[in-house]
Wavefront OBJ file of the C-alpha trace (Angstrom):
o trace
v 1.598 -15.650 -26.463
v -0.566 -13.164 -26.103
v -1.431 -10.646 -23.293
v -4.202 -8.283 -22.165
v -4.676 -5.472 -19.742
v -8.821 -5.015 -19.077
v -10.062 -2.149 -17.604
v -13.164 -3.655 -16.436
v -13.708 -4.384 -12.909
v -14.457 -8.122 -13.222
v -15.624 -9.936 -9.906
v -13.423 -12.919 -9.798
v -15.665 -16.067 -8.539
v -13.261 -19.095 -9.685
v -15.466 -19.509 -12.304
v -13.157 -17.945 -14.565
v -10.267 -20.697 -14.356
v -11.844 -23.101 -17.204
v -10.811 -23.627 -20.623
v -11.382 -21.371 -23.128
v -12.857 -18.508 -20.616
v -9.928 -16.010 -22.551
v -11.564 -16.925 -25.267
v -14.869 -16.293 -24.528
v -13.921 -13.718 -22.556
v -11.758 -11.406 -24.388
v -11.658 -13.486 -28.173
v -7.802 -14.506 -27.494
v -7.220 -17.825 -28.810
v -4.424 -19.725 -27.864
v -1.916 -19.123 -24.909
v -2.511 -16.003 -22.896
v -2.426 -14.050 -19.738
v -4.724 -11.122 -19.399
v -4.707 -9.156 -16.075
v -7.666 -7.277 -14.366
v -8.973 -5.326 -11.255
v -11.878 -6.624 -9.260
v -13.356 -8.082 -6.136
v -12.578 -11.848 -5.491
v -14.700 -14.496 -3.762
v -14.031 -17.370 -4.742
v -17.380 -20.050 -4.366
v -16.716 -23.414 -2.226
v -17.179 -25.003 -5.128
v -14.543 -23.228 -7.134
v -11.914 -23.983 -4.841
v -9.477 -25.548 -6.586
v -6.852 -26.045 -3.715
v -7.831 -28.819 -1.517
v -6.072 -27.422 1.295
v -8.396 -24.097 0.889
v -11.799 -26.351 0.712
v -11.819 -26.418 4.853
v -10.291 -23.471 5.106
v -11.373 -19.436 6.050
v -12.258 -19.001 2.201
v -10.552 -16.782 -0.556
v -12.206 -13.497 -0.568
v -11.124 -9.287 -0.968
v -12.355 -6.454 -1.581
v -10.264 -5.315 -4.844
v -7.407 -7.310 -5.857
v -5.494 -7.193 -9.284
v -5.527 -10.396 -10.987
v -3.783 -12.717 -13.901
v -5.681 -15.960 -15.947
v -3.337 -17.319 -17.648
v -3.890 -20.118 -20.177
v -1.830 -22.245 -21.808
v -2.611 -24.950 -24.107
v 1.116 -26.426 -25.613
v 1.275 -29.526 -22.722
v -1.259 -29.341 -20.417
v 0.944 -31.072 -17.817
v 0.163 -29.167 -13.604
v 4.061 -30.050 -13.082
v 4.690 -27.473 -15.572
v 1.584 -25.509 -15.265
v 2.997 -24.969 -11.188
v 6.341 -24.437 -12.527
v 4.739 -21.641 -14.644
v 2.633 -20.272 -11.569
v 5.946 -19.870 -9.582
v 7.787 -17.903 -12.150
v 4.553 -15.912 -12.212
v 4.980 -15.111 -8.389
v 8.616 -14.658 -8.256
v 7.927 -11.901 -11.590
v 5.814 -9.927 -9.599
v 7.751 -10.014 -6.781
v 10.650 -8.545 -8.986
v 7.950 -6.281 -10.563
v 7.395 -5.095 -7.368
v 10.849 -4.811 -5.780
v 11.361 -2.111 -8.851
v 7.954 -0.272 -8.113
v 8.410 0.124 -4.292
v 11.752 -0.719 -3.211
v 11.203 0.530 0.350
v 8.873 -2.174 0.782
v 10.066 -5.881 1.821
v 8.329 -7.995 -0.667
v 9.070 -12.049 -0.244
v 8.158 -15.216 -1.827
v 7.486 -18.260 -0.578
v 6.759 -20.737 -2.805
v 3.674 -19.109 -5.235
v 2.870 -16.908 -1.947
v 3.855 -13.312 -1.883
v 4.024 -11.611 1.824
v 5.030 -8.287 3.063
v 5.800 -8.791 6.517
v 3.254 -11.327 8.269
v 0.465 -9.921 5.918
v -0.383 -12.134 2.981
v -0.121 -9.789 -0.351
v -1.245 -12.566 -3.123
v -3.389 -15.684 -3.747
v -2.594 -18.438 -6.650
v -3.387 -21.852 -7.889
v -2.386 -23.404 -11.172
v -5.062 -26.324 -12.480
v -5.062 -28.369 -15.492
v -8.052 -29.303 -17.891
v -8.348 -31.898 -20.934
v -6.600 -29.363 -23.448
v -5.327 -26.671 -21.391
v -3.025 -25.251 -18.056
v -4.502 -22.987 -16.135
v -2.887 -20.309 -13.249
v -4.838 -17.829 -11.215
v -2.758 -15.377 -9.633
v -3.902 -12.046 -7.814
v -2.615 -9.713 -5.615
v -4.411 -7.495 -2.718
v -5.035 -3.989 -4.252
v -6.144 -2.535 -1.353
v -7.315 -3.237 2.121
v -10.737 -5.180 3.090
v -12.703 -8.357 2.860
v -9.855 -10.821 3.070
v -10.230 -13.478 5.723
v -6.753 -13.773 6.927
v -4.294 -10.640 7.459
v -3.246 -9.053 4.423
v -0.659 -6.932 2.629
v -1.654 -4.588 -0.034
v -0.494 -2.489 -3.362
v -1.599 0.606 -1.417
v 0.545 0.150 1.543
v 3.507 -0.515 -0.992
v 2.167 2.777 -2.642
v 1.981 0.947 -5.657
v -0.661 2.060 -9.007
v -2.582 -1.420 -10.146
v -2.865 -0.568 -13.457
v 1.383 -0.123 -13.831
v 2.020 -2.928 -11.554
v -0.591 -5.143 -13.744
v 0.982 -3.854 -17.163
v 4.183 -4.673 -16.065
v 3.734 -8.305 -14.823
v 2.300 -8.718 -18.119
v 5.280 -7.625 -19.974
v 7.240 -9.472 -17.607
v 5.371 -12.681 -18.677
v 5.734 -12.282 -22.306
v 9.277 -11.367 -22.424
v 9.921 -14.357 -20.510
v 8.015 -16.502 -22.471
v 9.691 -15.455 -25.561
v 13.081 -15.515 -24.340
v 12.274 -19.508 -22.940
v 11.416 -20.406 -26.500
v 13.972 -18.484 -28.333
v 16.198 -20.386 -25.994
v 14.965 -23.956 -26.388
v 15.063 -23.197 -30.170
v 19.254 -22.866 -30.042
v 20.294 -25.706 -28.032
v 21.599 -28.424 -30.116
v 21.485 -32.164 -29.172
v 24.034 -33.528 -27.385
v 26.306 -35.323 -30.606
v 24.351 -33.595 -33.172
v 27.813 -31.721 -35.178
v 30.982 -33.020 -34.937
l 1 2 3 4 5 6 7 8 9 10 11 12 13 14 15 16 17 18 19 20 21 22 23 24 25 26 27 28 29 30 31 32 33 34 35 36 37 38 39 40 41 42 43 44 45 46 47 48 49 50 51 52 53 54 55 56 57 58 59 60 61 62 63 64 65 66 67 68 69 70 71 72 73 74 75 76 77 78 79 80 81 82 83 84 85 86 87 88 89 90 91 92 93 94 95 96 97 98 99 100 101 102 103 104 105 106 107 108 109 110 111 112 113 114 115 116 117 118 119 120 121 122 123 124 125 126 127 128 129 130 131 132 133 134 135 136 137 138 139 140 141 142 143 144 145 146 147 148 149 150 151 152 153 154 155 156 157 158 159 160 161 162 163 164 165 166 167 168 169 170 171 172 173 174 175 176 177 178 179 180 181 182 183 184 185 186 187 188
């Protein structure tokens, strides 16, 4: 798997959960996760949750985020199963980084207090699984009350590297361990 850290502000629209936009993107081919700063507002029409469509919309004013595309079974069980061991990694990522502050999970939702600290949706195309996940950087343009990486006092660019570590050390310890489990009755 690979990973990426850009240092480019990228406005995040929604338009960038579709196949092959890493690719496009950032030439990485095959499963990966690349993290970024940025804006987010996500379009009506990009709304992938359809318990968002109605709602107060999906917007900030600088948020770190995470694609992350994966094309070995395309399946949203597993792609959701994926996006909450995404959340609960940053959560531990930042439990290390600020421990004064009371980070929490609740299901793929991240909260300090009653403020809501990330956003997150996994999707699935023809050939791949896809996971947004972002966190509020600082304060502004959210719709709803928010937490932020500045009130945890919190760097986005160390945070963001080390969710991505996170990810891929995780990843490769779930395949090295798939890879040693013999069948049930396979040696006598």
């Amino acid at each position: 798997m690979l990973a990426h850290w850009c240092d480019e502000v990228i406005a995040y629209d929604g338009s960038q959960l579709r196949a092959h936009w890493l690719l496009q993107r950032f030439d990485m081919a095959g499963d990966a996760i690349v993290g970024f700063r940025g804006p987010c507002s996500v379009r009506r029409d990009e709304i992938a949750d359809l318990a968002d469509i109605d709602g107060p919309g999906i917007a900030a004013d600088d948020m770190v985020h995470f694609v992350w595309e994966a094309f070995e079974h395309p399946d949203l069980l597993l792609a959701t199963h994926r996006q909450r061991l995404l959340a609960a990694q940053a959560a531990e990522v930042l439990r290390e980084l600020a421990p004064a502050g009371t980070v929490t999970r609740t299901g793929d939702d991240l909260f300090v207090g009653d403020g809501k600290l990330s956003i997150s949706i996994a999707t699935v195309t023809p050939v791949s699984a896809l996971i947004h996940f972002a966190v509020n950087s600082t304060p502004g343009g959210a719709p709803v009350a928010i937490a932020t990486l500045a009130e945890l006092s919190v760097d986005p660019a160390r945070f963001g590297a080390r969710v991505l570590q996170r990810v891929i050390d995780e990843q490769r310890s779930i395949r090295a361990a798939r890879a040693k489990v013999r069948a049930k009755g396979e040696w006598s």
